[in-house]
C-alpha positions in Angstrom: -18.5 14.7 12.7 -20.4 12.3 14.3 -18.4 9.7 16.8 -16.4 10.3 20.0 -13.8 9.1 22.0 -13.5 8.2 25.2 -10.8 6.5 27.6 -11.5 2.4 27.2 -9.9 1.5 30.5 -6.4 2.8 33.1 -4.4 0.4 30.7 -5.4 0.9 27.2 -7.8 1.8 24.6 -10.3 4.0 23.6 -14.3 3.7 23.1 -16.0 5.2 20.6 -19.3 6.3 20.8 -21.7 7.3 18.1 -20.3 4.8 15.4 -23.3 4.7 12.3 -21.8 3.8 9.3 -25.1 5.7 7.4 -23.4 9.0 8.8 -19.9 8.1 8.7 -17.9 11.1 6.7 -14.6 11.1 5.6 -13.4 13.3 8.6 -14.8 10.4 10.7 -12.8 7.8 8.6 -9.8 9.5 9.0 -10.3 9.8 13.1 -10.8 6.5 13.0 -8.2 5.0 10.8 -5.5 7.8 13.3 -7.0 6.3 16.3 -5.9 2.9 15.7 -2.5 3.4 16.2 -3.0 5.8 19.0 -4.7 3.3 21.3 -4.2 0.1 20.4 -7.7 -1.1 21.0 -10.8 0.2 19.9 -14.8 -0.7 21.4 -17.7 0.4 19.8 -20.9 -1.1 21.2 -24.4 -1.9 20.3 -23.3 -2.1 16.3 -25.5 -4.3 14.1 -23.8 -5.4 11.5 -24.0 -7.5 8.1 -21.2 -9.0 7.1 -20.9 -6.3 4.2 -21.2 -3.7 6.7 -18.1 -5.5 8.4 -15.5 -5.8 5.2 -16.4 -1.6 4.7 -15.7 -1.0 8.0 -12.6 -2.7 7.7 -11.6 -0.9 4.7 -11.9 2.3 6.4 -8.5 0.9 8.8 -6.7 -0.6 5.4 -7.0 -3.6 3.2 -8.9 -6.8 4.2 -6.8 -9.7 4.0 -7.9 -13.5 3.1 -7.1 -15.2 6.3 -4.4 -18.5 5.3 -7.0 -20.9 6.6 -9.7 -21.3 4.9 -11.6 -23.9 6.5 -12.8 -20.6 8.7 -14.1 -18.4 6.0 -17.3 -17.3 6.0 -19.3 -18.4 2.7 -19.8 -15.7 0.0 -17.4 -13.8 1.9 -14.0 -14.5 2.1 -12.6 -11.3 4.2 -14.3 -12.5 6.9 -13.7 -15.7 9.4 -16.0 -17.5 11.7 -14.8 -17.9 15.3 -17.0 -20.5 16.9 -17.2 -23.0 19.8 -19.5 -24.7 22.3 -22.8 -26.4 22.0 -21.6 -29.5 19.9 -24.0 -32.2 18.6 -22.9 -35.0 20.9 -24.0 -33.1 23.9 -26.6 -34.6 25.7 -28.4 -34.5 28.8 -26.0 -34.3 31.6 -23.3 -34.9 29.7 -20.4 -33.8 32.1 -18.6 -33.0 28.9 -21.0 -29.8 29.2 -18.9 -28.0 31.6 -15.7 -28.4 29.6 -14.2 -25.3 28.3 -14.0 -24.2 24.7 -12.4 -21.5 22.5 -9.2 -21.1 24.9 -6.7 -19.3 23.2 -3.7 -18.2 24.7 -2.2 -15.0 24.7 -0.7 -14.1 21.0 -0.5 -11.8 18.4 -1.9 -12.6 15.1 -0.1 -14.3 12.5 3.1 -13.7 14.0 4.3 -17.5 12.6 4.4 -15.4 9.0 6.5 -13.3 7.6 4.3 -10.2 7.5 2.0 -10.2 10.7 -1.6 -8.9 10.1 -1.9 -5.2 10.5 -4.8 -5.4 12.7 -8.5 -7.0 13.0 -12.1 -6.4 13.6 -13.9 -8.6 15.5 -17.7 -8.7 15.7 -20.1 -10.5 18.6 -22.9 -12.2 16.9 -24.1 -14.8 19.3 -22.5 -14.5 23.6 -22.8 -17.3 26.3 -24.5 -15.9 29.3 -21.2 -16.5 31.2 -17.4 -16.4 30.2 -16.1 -15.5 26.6 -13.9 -12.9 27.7 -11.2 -11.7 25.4 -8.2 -9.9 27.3 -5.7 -7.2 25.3 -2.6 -6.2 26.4 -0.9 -3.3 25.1 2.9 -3.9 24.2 4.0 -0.7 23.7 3.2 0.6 27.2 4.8 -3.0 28.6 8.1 -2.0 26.9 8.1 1.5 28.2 7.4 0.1 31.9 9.8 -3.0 31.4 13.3 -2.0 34.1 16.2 -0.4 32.5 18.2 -3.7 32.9 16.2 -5.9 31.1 15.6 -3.4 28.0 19.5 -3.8 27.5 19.2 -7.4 28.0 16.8 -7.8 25.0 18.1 -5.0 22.8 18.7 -6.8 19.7 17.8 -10.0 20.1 15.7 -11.7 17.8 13.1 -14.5 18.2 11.8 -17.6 16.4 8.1 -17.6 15.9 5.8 -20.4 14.8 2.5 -22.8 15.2 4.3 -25.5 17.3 2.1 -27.7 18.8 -0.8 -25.6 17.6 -0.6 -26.7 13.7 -2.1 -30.3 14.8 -4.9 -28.4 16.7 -5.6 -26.2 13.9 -6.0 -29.0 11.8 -7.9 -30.8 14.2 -10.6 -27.9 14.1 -10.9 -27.8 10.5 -12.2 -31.5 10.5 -14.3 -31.5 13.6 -15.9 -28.2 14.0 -16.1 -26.9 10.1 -16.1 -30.6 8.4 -13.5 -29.8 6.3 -10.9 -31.8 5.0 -7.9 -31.0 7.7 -5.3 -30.9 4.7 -7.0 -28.1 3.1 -4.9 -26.2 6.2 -1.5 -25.0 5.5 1.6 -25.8 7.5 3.7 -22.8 8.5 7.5 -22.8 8.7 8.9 -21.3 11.7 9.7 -17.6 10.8 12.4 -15.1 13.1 11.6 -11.4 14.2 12.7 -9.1 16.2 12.2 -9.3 20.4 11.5 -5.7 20.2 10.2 -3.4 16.7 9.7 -0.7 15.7 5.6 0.3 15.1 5.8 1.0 11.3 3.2 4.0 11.5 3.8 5.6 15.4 7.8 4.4 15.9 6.9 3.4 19.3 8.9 0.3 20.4 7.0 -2.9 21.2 7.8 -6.0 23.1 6.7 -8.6 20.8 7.0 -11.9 22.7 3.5 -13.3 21.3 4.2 -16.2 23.9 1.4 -18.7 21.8 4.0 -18.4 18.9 7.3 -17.3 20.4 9.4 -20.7 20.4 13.0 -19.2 21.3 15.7 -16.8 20.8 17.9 -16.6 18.2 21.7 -17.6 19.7 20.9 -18.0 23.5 20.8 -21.5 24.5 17.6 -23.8 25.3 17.3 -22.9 29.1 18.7 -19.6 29.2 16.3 -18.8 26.1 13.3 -20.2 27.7 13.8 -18.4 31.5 14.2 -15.3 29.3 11.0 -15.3 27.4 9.3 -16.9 30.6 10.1 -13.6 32.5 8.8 -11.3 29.9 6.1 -13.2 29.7 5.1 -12.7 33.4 6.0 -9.3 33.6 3.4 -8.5 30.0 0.6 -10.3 31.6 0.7 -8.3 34.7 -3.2 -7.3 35.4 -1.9 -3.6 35.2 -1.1 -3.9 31.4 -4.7 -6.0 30.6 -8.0 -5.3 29.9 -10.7 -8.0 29.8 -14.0 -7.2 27.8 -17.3 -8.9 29.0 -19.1 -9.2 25.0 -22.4 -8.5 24.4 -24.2 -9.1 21.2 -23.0 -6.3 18.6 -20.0 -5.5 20.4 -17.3 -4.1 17.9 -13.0 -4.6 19.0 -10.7 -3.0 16.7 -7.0 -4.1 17.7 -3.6 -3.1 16.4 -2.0 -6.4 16.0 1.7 -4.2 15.5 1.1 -3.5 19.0 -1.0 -5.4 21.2 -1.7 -9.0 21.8 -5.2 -10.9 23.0 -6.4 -13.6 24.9 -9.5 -15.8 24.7 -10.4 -17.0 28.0 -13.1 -19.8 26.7 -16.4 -20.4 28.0 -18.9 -23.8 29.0 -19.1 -26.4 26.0 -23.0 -26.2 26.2 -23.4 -22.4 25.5 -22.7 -21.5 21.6 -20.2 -18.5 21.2 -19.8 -17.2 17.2 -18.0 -14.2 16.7 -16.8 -12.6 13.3 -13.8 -11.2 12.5 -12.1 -9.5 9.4 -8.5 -9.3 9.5 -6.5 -6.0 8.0 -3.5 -6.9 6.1 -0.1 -5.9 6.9 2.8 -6.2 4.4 5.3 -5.6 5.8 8.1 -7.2 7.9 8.7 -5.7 11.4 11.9 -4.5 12.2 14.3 -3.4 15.2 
């Protein structure tokens, strides 16, 4: 055997050190692949990857899935998708457009506006601004096991309407600025209904999943009520306590369970050039209470 584990940070997660695909064995693959679910979050540093190297890593945590949108696949291979921002043509000297920030997302699990939610995902550092670029995780299985008596009876059984919302335009914005792609080539996504708490298919650990990007509103409460419900679970996940904030450098590895955890991109300044790669592991199944 040739990789380690170690403690990522108080909150979450777990580094592993001595990652060479050359050496991997199947003892290794099957630490791995148990690990995921374990710890939510995964860091291996100082990889360097081809994008082949990426889709068999992948494989060793499940199936890669084709992301929905294609305008962000990477050419001549599909598994994987291009995450960039920052350093557009139309910047020009002192251009106080140059400070803006790019690549904010907000926190979210993946694909939670389908039916089946990705499993997981892989994502790769390939070129870092000197400053910003974070990306934050949260671990929602340890914030429903902290979350006060009271409100776990509040929530038990509710259920809660997930989709793009005002994120479908912006989506389809990207695909015609930053890819010059044809913005309809993007699908539109219905709104979809899971549960406010599952079940982790593989570990049976419970799991807030509030995904606030994508979680619109719950199922049989009314508008205000609804929204002051998801706005106090929202504050009480995103506690510092529950986060952990990674400062990329260049061949930096995350590995996330999306059936447990959500993320955060923090952005960075318009004139740096941020490109990270990211395969995606397919999930298939619908989560339930």
């Amino acid at each position: 055997m040739t990789i380690e584990f170690a403690p990522l940070c108080d909150a979450l997660g777990a580094e592993v050190r001595g990652l060479d695909l050359k050496r991997l064995d199947d003892a290794d693959r099957a630490r791995l692949a148990k690990a995921l679910p374990e710890n939510g979050v995964l860091l291996a540093r100082g990889l360097d990857l081809t994008p082949e190297d990426h889709v068999t890593l992948t494989r060793v945590f499940g199936d890669p899935d084709i992301h929905p949108i294609e305008a962000i696949r990477l050419e001549g291979h599909p598994e994987v998708i291009v995450l960039a921002a920052g350093r557009f043509d139309q910047i020009r000297e002192g251009d106080p457009g140059a400070e803006d920030l790019v690549g904010q997302i907000s926190w979210h699990s993946d694909l939670t506006y389908t039916a089946f939610p990705s499993r997981g995902a892989l994502l790769y550092a390939r070129t870092i601004p000197p400053e910003g670029g974070q990306t934050g995780f949260i671990d929602l299985a340890n914030v429903y096991d902290a979350l006060p008596d009271g409100l776990k009876q509040r929530i038990e059984g509710l259920e809660v309407v997930h989709s793009l919302g005002p994120l479908q335009q912006a989506i389809h914005q990207a695909a015609s600025t930053d890819y010059a792609r044809d913005p309809a080539t993007v699908p539109d996504f219905e709104p979809v209904v899971h549960p406010l708490v599952h079940r982790h298919p593989e570990t049976g650990r419970r799991v807030l999943d509030i995904s606030p990007a994508f979680a619109q509103s719950i199922v049989g409460l009314e508008e205000d009520e609804s929204a002051e419900l998801l706005r106090e679970l929202r504050e009480f996940a995103t506690q510092r306590r529950f986060s952990y904030f990674h400062p990329w450098q260049v061949g930096d590895l995350i590995i996330w369970d999306n059936w447990r955890t959500m993320h955060v991109a923090t952005g960075h300044k318009r004139r740096h050039r941020r490109v990270m790669h990211r395969t995606t592991l397919r999930g298939g199944v619908a989560l339930s209470a």
